[in-house]
FIMAR-769954 format. One record per residue (C-alpha): residue number from 1; residue in three letters; x negated, y, z. Coordinates in steps of 0.001 Angstrom, whole numbers, plus 524288, in hexadecimal, padded with zeros to 5 digits. Last residue first. Layout:
BEGIN
REC	NUM	ALA	X	Y	Z
...
//
This chain:
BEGIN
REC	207	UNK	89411	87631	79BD4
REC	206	UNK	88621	87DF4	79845
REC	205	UNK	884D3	88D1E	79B9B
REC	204	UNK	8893A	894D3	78F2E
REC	203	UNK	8829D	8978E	7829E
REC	202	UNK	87AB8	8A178	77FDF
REC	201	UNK	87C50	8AAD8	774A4
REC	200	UNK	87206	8ABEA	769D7
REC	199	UNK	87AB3	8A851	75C6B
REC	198	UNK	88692	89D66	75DFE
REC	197	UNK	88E2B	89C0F	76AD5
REC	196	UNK	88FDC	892F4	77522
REC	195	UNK	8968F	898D3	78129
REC	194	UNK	896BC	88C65	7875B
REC	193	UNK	88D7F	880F2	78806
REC	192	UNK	88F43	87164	7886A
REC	191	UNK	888B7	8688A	78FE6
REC	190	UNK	88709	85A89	788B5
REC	189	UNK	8776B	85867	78981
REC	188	UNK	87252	860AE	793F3
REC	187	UNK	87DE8	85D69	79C62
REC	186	UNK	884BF	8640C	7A752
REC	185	UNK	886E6	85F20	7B416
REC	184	UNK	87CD2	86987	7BAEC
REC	183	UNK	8731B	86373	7B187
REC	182	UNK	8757C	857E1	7A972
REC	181	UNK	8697F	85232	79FB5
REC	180	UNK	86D30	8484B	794EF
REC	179	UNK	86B3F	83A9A	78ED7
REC	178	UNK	85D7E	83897	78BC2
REC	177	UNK	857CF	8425F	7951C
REC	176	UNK	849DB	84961	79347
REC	175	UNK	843BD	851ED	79DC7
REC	174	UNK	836F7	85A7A	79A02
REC	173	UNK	82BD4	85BCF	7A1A3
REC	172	UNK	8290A	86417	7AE1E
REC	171	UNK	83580	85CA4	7B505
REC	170	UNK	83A4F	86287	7C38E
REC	169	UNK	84652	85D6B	7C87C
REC	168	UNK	84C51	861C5	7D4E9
REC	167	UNK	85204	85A5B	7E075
REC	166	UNK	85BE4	84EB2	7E25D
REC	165	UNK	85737	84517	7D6B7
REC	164	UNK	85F48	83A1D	7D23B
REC	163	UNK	85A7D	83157	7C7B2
REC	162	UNK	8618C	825E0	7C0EC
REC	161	UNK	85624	81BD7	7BE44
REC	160	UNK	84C78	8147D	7B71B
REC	159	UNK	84175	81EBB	7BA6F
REC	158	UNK	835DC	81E6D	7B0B6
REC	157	UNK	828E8	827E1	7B548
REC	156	UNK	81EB9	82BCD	7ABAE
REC	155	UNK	81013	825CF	7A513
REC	154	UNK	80946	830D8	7AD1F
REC	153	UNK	8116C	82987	7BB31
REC	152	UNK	80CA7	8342E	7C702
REC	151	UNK	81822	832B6	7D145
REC	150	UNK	819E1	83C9C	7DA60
REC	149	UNK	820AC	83D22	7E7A0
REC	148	UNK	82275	84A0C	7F140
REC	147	UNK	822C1	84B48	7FFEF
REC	146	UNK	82AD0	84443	80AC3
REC	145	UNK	82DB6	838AB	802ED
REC	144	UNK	837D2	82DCB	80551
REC	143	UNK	83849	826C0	7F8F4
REC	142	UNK	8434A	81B26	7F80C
REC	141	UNK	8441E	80F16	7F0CC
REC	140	UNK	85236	80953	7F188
REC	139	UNK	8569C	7FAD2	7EF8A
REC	138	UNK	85FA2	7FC3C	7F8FA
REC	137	UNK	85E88	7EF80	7FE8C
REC	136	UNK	84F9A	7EF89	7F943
REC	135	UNK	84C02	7FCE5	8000C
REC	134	UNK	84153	804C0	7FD33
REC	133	UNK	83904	80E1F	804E9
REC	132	UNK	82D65	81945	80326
REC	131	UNK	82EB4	8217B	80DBC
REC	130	UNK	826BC	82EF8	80F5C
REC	129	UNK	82750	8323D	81EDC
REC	128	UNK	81A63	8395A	81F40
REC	127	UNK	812D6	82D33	8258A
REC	126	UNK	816D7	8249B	81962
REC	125	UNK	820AE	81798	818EC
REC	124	UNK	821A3	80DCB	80EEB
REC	123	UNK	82E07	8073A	80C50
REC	122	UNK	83568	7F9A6	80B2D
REC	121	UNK	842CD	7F96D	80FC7
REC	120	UNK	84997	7ED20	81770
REC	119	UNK	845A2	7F43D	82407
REC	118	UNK	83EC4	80120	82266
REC	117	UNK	83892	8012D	83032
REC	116	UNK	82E80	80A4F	82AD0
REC	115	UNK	8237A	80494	834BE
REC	114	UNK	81DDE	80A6B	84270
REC	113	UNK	811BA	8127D	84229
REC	112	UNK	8111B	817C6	85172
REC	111	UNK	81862	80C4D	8552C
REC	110	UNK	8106A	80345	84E73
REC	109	UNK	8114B	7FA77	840FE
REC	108	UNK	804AE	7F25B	83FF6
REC	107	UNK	7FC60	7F4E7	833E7
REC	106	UNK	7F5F0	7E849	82A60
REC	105	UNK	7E864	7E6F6	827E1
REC	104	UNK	7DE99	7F02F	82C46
REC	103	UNK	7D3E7	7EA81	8272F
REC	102	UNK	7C706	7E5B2	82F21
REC	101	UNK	7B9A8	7E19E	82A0F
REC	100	UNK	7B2A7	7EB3F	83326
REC	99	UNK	7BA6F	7E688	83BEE
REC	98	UNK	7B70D	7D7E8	83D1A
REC	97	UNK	7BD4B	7CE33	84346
REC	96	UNK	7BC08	7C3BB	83A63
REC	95	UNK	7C31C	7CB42	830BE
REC	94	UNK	7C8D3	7D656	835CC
REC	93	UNK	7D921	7DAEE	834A1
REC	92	UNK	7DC92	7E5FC	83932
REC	91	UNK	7E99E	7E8FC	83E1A
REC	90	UNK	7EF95	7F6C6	83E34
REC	89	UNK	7F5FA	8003B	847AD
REC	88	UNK	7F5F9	80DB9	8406B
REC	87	UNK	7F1DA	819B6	848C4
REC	86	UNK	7EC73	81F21	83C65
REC	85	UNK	7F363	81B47	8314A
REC	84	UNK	7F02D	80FD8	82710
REC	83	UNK	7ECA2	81207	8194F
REC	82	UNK	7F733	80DFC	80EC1
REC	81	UNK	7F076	80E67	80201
REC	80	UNK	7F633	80200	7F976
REC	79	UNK	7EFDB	7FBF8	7EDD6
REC	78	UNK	7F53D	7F2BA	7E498
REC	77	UNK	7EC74	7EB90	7DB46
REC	76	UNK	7E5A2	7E907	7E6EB
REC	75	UNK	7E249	7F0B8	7F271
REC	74	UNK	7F052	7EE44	7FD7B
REC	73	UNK	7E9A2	7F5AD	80818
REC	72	UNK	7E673	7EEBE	81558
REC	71	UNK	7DDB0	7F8E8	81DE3
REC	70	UNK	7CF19	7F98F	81C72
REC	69	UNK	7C4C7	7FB71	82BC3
REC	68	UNK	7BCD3	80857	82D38
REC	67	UNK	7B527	8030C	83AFD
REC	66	UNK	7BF81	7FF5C	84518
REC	65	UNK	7C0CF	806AC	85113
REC	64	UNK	7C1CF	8027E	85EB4
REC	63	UNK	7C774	80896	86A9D
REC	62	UNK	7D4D4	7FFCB	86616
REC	61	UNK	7D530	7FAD0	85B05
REC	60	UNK	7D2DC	80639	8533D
REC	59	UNK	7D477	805E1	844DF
REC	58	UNK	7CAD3	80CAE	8399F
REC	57	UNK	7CFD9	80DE6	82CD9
REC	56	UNK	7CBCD	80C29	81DC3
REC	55	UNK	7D04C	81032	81088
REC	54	UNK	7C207	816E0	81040
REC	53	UNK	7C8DC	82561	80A70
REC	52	UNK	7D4F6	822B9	812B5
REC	51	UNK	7CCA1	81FCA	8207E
REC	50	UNK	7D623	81E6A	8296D
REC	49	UNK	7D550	81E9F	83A3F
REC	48	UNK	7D7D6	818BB	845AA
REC	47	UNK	7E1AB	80FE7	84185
REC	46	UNK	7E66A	8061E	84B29
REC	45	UNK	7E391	7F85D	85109
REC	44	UNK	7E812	7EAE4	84E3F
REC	43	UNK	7DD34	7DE10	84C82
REC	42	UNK	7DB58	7D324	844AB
REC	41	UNK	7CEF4	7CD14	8443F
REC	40	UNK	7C98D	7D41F	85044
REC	39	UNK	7CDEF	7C916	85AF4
REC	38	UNK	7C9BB	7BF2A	85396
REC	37	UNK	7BC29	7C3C8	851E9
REC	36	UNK	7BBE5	7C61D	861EE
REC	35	UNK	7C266	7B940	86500
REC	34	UNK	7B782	7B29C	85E99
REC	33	UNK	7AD09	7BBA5	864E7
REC	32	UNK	7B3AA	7B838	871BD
REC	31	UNK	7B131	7A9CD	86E7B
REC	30	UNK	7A42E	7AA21	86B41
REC	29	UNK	79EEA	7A833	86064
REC	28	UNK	79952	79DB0	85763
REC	27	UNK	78ECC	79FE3	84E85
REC	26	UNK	79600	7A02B	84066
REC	25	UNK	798C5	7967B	835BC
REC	24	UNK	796B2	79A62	82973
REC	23	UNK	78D45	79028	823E9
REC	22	UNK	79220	78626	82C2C
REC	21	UNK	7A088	78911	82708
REC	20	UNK	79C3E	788C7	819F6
REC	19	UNK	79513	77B84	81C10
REC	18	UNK	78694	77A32	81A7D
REC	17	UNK	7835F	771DE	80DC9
REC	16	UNK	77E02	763AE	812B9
REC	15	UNK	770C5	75F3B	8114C
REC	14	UNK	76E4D	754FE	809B8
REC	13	UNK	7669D	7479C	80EEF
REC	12	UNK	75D09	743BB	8068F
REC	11	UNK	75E4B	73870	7FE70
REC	10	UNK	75796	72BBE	7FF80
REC	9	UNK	74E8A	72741	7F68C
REC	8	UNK	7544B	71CAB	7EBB6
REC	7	UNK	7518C	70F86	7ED12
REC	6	UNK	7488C	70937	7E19B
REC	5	UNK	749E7	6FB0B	7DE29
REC	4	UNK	73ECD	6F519	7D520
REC	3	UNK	74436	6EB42	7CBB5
REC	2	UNK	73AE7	6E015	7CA93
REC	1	UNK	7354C	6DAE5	7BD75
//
């Protein structure tokens, strides 16, 4: 009995899957188009104007205005407000050249805003002349304040320190001290009085 020999039926070619860049690749423009989109990704104008309820501002480059554009703030698990200032130079950043995706990312130092100049110190500048600065040679950290300072701390404040205040002190509560209280050089704790006498009389002033 004779084997019977069978070929197999040829396959069909398969298609292949579109690439990426095929599927996303653009009609081509022209080259002032090109230089147009470059042109706009980064560019430096100033602050028109600040919107502090949005947390959004509009720059002028020139004659033209941007539409409500973000500025850089640290948003994380730590947050920074530091708006920018009117009149402000600034560079905005767009991706692909588009401002209504803009940020205002970093601002440019001008003559009309010009930096602290703090050399090796670190500090942080205000438009009403508060300073906030420290110095690593020195290690000093110094408050500059025109007006008044709170702190708000419920669970209480701890200072690890010999304290020296030039002014008035003003405590609604009570004051406790471990080892002793001196007034006008003389001690709550080891003064002595004179005059002392038995029955209703008062004693002298303190020694």
């Amino acid at each position: 009995m004779r084997a019977r020999l069978t070929t197999a039926a040829p396959r069909k070619p398969v298609a292949a899957a579109p690439s990426f860049a095929r599927m996303n690749r653009r009609a081509p423009t022209s080259n002032a188009e090109t230089d147009l989109t470059i042109g706009n990704l980064v560019r430096v104008g100033v602050v028109h104007s600040v919107d502090f309820e949005a947390g959004t501002a509009i720059v002028r480059f020139g004659e033209e205005l941007s539409p409500p554009i973000d500025w850089d703030m640290p948003s994380g698990r730590i947050k920074i407000w530091a708006p920018p200032t009117v009149g402000e130079q600034v560079e905005v950043s767009s991706p692909e050249g588009d401002i209504e995706q803009g940020t205002i990312s970093s601002r440019l130092k001008s003559s009309q805003f010009a930096p602290l100049f703090l050399g090796a110190k670190f500090g942080i500048g205000f438009e009403d002349g508060a300073l906030i600065v420290y110095d690593p040679e020195t290690h000093l950290l110094s408050f500059d304040l025109p007006g008044s300072a709170t702190i708000r701390a419920p669970d209480g404040v701890r200072l690890i320190a010999d304290l020296d205040i030039e002014g008035n002190l003003k405590v609604s509560g009570a004051v406790t001290a471990d080892v002793d209280v001196v007034g006008g050089g003389k001690s709550l704790k080891g003064h002595k009085h004179t005059g002392v006498q038995t029955g209703s009389g008062v004693s002298g002033a303190p020694q």
